[in-house]
VODOKOL-63801 format. One line per field, with one value per residue (C-alpha): residue number from 1; residue in one letter; x, y, z. Coordinates in Angstrom, 1 decimal, always signed. Example, Ala and Ser with C-alpha at 12.3 -4.5 7.8 and 13.67 -1.06 7.14 Angstrom:
<timis>
pos = 1, 2
code = A, S
u = +12.3, +13.7
v = -4.5, -1.1
w = +7.8, +7.1
</timis>
This chain:
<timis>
pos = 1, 2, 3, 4, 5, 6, 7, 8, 9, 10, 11, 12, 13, 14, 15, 16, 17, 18, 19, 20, 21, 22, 23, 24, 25, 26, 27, 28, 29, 30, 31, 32, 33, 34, 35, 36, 37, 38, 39, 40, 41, 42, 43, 44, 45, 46, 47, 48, 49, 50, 51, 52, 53, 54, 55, 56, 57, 58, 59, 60, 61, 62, 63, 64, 65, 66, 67, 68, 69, 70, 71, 72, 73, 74, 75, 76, 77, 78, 79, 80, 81, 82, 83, 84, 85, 86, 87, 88, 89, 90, 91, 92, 93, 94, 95, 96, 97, 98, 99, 100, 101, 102, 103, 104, 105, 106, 107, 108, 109, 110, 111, 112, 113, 114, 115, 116, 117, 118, 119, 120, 121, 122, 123, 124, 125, 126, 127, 128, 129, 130, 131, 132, 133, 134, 135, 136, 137, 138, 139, 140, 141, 142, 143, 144, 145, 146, 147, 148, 149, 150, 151, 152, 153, 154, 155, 156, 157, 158, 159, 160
code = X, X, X, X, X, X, X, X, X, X, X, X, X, X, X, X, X, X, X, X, X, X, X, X, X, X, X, X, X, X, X, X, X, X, X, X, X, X, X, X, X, X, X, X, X, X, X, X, X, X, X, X, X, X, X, X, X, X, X, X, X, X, X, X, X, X, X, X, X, X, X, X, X, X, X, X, X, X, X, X, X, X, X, X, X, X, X, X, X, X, X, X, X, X, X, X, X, X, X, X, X, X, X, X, X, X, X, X, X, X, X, X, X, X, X, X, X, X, X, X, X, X, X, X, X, X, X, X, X, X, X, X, X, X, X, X, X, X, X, X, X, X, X, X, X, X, X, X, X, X, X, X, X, X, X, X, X, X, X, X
u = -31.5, -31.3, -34.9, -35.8, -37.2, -40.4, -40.7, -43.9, -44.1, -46.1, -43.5, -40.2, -37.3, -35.1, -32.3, -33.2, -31.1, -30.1, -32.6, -35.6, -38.9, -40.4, -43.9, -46.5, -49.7, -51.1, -49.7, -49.9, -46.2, -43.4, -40.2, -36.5, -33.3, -32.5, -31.7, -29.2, -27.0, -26.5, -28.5, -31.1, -34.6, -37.1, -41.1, -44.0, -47.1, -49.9, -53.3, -55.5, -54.1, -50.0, -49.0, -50.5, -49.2, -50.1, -48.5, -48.6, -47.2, -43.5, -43.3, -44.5, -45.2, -45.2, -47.1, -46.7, -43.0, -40.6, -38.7, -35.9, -36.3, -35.3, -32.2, -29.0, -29.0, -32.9, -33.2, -35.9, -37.3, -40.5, -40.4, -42.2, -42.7, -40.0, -37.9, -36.2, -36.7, -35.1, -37.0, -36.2, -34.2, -37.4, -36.2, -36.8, -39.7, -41.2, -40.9, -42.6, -45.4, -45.7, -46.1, -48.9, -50.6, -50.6, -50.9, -54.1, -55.3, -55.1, -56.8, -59.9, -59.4, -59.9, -62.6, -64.7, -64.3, -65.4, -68.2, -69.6, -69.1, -71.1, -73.9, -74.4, -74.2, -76.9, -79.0, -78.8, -80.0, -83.2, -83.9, -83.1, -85.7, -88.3, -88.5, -88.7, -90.1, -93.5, -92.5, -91.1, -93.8, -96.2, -94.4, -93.9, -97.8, -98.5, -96.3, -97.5, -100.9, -100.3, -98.5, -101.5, -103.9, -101.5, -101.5, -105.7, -106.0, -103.6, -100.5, -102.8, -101.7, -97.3, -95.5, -96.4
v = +35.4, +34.1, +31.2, +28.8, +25.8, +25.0, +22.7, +21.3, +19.9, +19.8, +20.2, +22.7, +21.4, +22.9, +23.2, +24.5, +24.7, +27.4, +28.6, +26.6, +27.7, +25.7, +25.6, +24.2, +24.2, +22.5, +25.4, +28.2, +29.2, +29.9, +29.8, +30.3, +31.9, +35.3, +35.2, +37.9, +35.6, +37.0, +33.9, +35.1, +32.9, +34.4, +33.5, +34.5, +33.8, +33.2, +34.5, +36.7, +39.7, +38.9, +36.9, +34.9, +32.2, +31.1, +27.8, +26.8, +23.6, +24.4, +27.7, +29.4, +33.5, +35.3, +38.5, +41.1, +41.8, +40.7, +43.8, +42.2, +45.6, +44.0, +42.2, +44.2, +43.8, +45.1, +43.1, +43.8, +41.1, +39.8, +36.1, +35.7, +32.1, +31.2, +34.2, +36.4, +40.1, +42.5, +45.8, +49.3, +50.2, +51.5, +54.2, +53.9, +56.0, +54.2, +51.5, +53.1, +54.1, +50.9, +49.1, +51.6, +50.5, +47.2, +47.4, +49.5, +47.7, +44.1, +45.9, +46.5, +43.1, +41.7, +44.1, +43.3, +39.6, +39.8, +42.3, +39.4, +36.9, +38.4, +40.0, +35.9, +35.0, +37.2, +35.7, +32.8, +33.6, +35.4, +31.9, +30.3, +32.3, +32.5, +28.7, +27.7, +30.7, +29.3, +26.2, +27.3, +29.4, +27.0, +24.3, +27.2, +28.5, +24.6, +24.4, +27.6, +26.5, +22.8, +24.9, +26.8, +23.7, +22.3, +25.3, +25.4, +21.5, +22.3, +20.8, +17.0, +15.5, +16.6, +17.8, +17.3
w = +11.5, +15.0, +15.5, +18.6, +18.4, +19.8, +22.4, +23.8, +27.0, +29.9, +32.7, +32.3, +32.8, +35.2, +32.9, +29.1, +26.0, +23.9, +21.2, +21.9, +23.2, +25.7, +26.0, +28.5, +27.3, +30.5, +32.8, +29.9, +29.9, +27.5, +28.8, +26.7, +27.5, +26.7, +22.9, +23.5, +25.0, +28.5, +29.8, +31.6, +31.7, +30.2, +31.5, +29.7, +31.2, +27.8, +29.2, +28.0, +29.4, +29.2, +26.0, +23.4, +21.2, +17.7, +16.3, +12.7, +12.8, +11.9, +14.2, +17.1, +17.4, +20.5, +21.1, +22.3, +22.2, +24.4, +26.4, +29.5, +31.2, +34.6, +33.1, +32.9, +29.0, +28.2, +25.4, +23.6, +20.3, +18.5, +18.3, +15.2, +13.2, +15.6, +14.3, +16.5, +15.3, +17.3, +18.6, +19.3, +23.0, +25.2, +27.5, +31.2, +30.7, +27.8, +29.8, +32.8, +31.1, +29.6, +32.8, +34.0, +31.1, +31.2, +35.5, +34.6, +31.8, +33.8, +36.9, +34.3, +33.0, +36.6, +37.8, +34.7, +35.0, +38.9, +37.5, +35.2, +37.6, +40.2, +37.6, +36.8, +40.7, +41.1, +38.2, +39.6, +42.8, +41.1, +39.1, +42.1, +44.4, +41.6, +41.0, +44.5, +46.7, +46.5, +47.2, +50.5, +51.2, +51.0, +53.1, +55.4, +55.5, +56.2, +59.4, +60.7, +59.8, +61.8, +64.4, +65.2, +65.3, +67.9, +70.2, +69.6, +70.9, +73.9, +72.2, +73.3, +70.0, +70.3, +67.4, +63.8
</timis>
């Protein structure tokens, strides 16, 4: 059974080796060559909505699957405990439908992240408002109120 070695580092090199995983932690990438051998790079991106990663200490599992469907060979593996276990051949429309999926699932990902940011925006700006609205208003009643006993003396004593 084919495994890759885990490599932790914050920048990628430009050239990688065979069989080893390199990982960025600092710019949340895994990145390895095609363990089919064709030599394709592979990229996955770990976020919440792409990949994640789980290291025990002696090996590293990547999730979901792995599936080259833009590389000529369309490898497709699990890389679990560093292990390389090969998947099923996806047909182009599995793979299609696959895509829409995960293109519609991200697009709800997004949309509810923007939806909580702007629901906490808005909380803020109610907090906001309520602690000092009557602060304003009174400095405002008290310039409008000095305003008006300017304009009653004839403006004699200039602006407050």
């Amino acid at each position: 059974m084919k495994t890759l070695k885990p490599n932790f580092v914050e920048f990628i090199p430009d050239v990688i080796g065979d069989d080893t995983l390199y990982i960025s932690m600092k710019y949340k990438t895994v990145r390895h060559k095609c363990v089919c051998g064709c030599g394709n790079i592979v990229i996955t991106p770990i976020t919440p909505n792409d990949w994640w990663l789980k290291y025990n200490g002696a090996g590293v599992t990547l999730k979901p699957s792995i599936g080259n469907w833009g590389f000529s060979c369309r490898s497709h593996y699990w890389i679990i405990n560093s292990a390389v276990i090969w998947a099923e051949e996806w047909s182009d429309k599995e793979v299609k439908i696959k895509r829409e999926k995960d293109f519609n699932r991200k697009k709800t990902y997004y949309k509810d992240i923007k939806a909580k940011k702007n629901a906490k925006d808005g909380r803020f700006f109610v907090f906001f408002k309520k602690l000092y609205a009557t602060r304003f208003k009174s400095i405002i009643q008290k310039i409008l109120h000095q305003n008006l006993i300017i304009k009653k003396l004839g403006g004699k004593y200039g602006n407050i």
